[in-house]
C-alpha positions as CSV (number, residue, x, y, z in Angstrom):
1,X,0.0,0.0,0.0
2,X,1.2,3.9,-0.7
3,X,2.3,5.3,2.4
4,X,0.2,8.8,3.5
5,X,2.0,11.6,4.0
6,X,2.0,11.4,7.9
7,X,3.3,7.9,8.4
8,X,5.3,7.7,10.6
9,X,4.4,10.5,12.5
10,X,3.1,10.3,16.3
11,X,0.1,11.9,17.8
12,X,-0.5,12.0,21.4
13,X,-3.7,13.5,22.8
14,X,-5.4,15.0,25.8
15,X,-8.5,15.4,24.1
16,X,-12.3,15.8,24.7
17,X,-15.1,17.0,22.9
18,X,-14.5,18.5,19.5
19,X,-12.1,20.6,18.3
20,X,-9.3,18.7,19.3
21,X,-10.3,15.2,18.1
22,X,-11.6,16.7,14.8
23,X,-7.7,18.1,14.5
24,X,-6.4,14.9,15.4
25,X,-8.8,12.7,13.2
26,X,-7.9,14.8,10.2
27,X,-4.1,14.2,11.5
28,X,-5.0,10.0,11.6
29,X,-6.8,10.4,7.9
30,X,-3.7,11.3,6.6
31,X,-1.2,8.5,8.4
32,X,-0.4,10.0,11.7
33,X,-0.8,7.5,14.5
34,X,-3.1,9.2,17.1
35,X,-2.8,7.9,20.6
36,X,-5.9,9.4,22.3
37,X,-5.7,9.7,26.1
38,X,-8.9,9.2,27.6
39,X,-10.0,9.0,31.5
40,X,-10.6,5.4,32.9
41,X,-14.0,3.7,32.4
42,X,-16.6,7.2,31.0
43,X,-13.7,8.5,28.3
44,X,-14.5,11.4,26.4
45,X,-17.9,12.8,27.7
46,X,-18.6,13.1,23.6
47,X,-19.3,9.7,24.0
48,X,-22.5,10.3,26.0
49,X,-24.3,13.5,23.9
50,X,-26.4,10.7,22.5
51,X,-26.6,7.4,21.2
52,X,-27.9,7.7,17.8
53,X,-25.6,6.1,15.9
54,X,-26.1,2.2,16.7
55,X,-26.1,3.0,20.7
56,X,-22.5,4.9,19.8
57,X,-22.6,9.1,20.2
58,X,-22.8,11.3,16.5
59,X,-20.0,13.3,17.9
60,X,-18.0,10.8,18.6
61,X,-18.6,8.3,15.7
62,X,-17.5,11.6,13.3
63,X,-14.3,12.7,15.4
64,X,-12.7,9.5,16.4
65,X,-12.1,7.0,13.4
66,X,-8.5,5.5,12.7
67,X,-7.7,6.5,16.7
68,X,-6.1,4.4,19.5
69,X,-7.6,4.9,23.1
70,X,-5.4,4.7,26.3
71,X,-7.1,4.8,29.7
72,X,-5.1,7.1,32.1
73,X,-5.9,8.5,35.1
74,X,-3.2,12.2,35.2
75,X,-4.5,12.7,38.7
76,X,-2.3,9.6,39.4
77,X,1.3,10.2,39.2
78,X,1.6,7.0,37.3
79,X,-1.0,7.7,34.9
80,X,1.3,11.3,34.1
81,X,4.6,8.8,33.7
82,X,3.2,7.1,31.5
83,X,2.3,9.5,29.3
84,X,5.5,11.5,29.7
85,X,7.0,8.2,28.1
86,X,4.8,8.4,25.5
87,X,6.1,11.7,25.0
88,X,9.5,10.4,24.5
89,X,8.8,9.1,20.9
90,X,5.9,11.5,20.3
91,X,6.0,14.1,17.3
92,X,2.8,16.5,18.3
93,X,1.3,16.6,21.4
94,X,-2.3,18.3,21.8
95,X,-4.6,18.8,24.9
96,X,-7.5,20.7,25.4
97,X,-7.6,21.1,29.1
98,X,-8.7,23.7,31.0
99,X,-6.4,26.7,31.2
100,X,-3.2,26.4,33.7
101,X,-4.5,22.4,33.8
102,X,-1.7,21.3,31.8
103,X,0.8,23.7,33.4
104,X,-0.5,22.0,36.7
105,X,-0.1,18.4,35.6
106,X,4.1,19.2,34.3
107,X,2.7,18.9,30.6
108,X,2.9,22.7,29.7
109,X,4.3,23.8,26.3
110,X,7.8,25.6,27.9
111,X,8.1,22.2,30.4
112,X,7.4,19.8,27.4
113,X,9.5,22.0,24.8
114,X,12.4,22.2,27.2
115,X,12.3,18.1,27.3
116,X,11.5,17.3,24.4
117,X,12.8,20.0,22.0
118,X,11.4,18.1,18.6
119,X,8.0,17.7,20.1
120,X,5.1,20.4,18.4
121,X,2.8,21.3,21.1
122,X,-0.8,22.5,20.0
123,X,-3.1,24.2,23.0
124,X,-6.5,24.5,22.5
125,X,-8.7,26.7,24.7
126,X,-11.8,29.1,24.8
127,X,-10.7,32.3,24.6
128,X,-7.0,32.0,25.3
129,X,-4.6,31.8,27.6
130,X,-4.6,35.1,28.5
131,X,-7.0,38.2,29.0
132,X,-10.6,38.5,30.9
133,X,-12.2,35.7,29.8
134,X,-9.3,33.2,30.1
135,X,-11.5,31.1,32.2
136,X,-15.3,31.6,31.0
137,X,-17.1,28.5,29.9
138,X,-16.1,28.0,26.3
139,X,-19.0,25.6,24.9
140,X,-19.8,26.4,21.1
141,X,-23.0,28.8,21.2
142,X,-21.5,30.5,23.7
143,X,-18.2,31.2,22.1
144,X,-21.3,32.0,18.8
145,X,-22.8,34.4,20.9
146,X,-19.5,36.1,21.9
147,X,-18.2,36.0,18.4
148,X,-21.3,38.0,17.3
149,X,-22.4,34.9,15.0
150,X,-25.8,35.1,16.5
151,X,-26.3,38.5,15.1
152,X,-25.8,37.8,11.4
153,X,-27.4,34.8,12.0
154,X,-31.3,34.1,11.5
155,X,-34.4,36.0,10.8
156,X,-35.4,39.7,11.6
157,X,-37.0,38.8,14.3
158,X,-34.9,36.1,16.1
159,X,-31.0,34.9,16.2
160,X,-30.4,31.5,15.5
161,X,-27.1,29.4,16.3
162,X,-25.3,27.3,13.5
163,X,-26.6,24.2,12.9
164,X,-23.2,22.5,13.2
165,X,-20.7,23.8,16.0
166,X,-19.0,26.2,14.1
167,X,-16.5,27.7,16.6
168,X,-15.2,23.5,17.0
169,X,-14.8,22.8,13.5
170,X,-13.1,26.5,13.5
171,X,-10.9,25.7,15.6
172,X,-9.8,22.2,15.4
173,X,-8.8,23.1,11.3
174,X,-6.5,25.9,12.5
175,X,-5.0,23.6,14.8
176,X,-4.9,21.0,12.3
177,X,-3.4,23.3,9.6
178,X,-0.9,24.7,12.2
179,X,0.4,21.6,13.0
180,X,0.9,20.9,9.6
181,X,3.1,24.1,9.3
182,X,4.9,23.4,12.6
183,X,5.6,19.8,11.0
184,X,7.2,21.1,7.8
185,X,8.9,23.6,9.8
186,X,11.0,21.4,11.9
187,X,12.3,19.5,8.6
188,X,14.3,22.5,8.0
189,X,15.0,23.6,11.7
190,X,14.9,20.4,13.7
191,X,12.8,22.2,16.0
192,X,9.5,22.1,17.2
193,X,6.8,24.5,18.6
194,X,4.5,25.5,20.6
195,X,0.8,26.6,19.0
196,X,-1.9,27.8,20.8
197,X,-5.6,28.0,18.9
198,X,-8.8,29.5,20.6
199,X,-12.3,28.9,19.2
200,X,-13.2,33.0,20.6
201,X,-9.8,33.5,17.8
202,X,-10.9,31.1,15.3
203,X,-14.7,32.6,15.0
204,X,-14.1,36.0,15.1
205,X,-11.7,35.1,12.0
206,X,-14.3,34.0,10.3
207,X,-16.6,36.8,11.1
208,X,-14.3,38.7,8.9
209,X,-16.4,40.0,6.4
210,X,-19.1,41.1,9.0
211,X,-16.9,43.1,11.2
212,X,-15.6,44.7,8.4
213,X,-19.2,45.5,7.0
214,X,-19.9,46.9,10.5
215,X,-16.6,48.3,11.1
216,X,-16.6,50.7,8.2
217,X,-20.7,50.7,7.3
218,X,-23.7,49.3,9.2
219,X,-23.9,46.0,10.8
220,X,-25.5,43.0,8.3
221,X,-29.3,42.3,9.1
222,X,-29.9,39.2,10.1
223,X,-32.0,38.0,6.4
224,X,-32.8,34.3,6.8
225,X,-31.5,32.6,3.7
226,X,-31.2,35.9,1.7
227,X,-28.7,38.5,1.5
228,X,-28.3,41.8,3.0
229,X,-26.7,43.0,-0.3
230,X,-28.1,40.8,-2.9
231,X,-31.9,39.5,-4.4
232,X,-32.9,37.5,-5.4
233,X,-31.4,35.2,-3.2
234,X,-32.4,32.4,-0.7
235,X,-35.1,29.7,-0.7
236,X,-38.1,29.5,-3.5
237,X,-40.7,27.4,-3.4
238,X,-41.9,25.6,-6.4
239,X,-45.7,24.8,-7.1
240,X,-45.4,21.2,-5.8
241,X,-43.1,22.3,-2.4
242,X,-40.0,21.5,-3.6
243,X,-37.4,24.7,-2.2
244,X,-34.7,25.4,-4.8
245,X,-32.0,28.4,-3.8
246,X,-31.5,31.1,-5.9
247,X,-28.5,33.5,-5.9
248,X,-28.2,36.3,-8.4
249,X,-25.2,38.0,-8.8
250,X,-25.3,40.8,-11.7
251,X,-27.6,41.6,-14.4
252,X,-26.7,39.9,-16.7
253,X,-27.9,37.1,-14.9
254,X,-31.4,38.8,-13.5
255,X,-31.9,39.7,-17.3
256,X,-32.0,35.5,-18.4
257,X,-33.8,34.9,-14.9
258,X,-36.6,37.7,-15.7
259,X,-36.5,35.9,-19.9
260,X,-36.2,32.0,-19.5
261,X,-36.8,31.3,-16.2
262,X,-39.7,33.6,-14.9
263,X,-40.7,34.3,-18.9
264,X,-41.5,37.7,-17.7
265,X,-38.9,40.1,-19.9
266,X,-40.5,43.0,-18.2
267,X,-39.2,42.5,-14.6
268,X,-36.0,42.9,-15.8
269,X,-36.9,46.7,-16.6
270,X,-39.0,47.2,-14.0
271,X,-37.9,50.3,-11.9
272,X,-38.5,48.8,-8.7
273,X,-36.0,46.0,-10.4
274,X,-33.5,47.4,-12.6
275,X,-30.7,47.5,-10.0
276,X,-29.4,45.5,-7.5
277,X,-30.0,47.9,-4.5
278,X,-33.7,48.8,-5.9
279,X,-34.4,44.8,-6.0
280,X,-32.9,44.8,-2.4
281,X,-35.3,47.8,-1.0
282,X,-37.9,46.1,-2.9
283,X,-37.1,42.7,-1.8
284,X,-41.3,41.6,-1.0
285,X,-42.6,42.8,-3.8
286,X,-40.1,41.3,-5.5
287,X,-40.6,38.0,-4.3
288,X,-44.2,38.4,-4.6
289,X,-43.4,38.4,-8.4
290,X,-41.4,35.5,-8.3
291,X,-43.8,33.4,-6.3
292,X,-46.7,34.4,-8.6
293,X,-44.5,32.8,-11.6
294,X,-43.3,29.5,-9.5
295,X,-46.6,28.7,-7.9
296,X,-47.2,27.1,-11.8
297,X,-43.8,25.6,-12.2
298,X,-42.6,22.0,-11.0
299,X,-38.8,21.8,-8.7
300,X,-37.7,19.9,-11.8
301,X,-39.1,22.1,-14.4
302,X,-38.1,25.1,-12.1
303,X,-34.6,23.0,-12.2
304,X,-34.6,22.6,-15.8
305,X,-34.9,26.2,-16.8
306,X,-32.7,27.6,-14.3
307,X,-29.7,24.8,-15.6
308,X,-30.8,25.8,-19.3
309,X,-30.3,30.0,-19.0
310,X,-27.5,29.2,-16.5
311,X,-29.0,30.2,-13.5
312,X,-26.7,29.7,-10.0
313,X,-29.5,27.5,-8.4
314,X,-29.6,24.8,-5.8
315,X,-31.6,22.6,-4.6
316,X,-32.5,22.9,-0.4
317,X,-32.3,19.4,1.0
318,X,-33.0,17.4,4.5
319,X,-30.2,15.4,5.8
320,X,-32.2,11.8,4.6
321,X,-31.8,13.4,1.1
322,X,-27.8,14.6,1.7
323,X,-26.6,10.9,2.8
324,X,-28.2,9.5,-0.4
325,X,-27.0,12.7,-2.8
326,X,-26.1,11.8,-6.1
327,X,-22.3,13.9,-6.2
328,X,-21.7,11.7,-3.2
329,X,-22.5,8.4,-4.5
330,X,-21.3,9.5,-8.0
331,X,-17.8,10.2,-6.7
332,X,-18.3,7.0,-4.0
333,X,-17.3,9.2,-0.8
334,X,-18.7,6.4,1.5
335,X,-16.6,3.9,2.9
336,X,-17.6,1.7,6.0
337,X,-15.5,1.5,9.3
338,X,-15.0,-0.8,12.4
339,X,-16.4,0.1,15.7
340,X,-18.0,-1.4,19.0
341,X,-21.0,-1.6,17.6
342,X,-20.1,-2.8,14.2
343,X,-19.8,-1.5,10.7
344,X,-20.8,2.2,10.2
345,X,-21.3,4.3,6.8
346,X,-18.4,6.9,7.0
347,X,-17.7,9.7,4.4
348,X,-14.3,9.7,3.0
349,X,-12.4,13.3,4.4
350,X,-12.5,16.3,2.2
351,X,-8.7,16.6,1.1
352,X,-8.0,13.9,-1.9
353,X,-4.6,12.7,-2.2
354,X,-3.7,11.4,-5.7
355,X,-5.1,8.6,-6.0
356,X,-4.3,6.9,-2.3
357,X,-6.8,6.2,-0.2
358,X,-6.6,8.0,3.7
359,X,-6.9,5.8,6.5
360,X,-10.6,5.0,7.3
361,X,-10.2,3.0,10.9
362,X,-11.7,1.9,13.6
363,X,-13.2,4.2,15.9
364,X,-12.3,2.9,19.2
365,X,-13.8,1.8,22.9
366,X,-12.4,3.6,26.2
367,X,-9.4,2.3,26.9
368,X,-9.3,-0.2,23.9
369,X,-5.2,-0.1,23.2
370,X,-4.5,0.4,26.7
371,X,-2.8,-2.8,27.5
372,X,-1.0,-2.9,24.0
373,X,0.4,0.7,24.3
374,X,1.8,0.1,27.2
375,X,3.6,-3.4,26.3
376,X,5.5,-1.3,23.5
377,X,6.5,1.0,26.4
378,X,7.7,-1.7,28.3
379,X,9.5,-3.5,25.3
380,X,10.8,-0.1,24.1
């Protein structure tokens, strides 16, 4: 088999949750070995958020493939030598404890560094290790709310969270991509580093574009699926229910919308129309215009004209409809892996490697390398 390109490399993890397992998964997809350090008998509390996936947590079933699980209790000074051995031969260490936790325990960055100068270390906190809120509970909507997420987020009339925990995934790819860049590094140095990633850091990144728009202009309204800038765009509903997304970006486009799809030439002219900010201060009545016109029209004849003027369109589906898509299957971007409850459907990850195919493994049960991890400590 072609080797990935992080064979050979060595992850050891103090991890919970999910931004760091979803760095470290991403890490295991590509070769690393990732030696995930979990607390005798419960483990990760992922585990428990829910049992939906044959009795086994969502969560935990998406950030934990390919991994091996070591029970060890760091409130026991043998549980901490044993993982300082593990050290010894590691390349990347992560934790996500609470701030000072690790500097409690003797596994800091500057102690670990000092040690073990090869070793990248990658710290993974709320808000930082420094500053007021060093110490404020860090959950995902929270660190949304803080981030100002749930102000450009929603209706008018009420905020809504992400529907996936934005500030985790956020966070865990910086870590994963700086960890990358601290790997590379130390080919031409020797030397490792110590990175430290907060999800407070890592949303307010991507709230880019809105703190700019608010920084130098207004705030963006909170528009549902449209935009504050652009219309049409967002959901439309077909005659027979089906909800296709529409996003028009100049006029050329608005003119073949008005022509082929709504066969209606005279929107296009329309003074209320004619612009992009007038179809923006007259966003209900223009949508009142478009319903009239799709209230007639099929989601696959809707479809069918908006692929045949070249329309940007697509179409809004439930999760039943996303794990049976046709790009997915068409590509085959399922795979099945191992776990303690038997085979589960798995989606391949998102970075393709010419041709060689990542490491899709066995997400594991608390604890279930322990014994073996620490023979090859032992024997080492």
């Amino acid at each position: 088999m072609t080797a990935l390109p992080l064979d050979g490399i060595t992850v050891v993890s103090c991890e919970q949750a999910v931004a760091a397992p979803l760095a470290t998964r991403h890490l295991a997809d590509l070769g690393a070995r990732v030696i995930k350090v979990e607390r005798p008998g419960s483990g990760d509390f992922a585990r428990d958020y829910d049992e939906t996936v044959e009795g086994l947590s969502s969560h935990f079933v998406w950030l934990n493939r390919s991994k091996e699980s070591i029970a060890l209790d760091l409130k026991d000074p043998a549980g901490i030598d044993v993982l300082r051995r593990l050290l010894t031969d590691a390349d990347v260490f992560v934790q996500n404890f609470a701030p000072g936790a690790a500097e409690r325990l003797g596994l800091g960055a500057q102690e670990l560094r000092a040690r073990f100068p090869r070793l990248v270390t990658c710290s993974i906190s709320g808000y930082g290790d420094s500053g007021p809120y060093r110490d404020a509970r860090a959950y995902d909507l929270l660190i949304q709310a803080e981030a100002g997420l749930l102000s450009v987020t929603g209706t008018p009339e009420q905020p809504a969270k992400s529907g996936i925990p934005a500030a985790d995934i956020g966070a865990g790819m910086y870590a994963f991509s700086g960890i990358l860049a601290a790997l590379y590094e130390r080919e031409r140095t020797g030397r490792g580093a110590a990175l430290e990633v907060s999800l407070f850091d890592a949303l307010t990144e991507w709230m880019g574009y809105p703190l700019y728009y608010a920084g130098y202009g207004t705030p963006p309204v909170r528009a549902g699926t449209s935009h504050a800038a652009i219309a049409p765009y967002g959901c439309f509903a077909a005659g027979d229910g089906v909800e296709v997304v529409l996003a028009i970006q100049n006029e050329r486009e608005w003119v073949r919308f008005c022509d082929g799809v709504l066969q209606r030439p005279e929107l296009a002219v329309d003074p209320r129309f004619d612009t992009g900010s007038r179809r923006v201060a007259h966003r209900p009545e223009l949508h009142a215009e478009i319903d009239k016109v799709l209230l007639d029209v099929t989601g696959d004849g809707l479809e069918a004209r908006l692929a045949e003027h070249r329309i940007a369109h697509a179409r809004r589906r439930e999760l039943g409809e996303v794990l049976e898509h046709p790009q997915l299957a068409a590509r085959d971007r399922w795979r099945t892996v191992d776990s303690p409850a038997g085979p589960i459907r798995a989606l391949l990850p998102p970075i393709g490697y010419d041709g060689r195919e990542p490491r899709m493994g066995a997400i594991p049960a608390v604890g279930a390398d322990t014994d073996r991890i620490r023979r090859g400590l032992e024997e080492g």
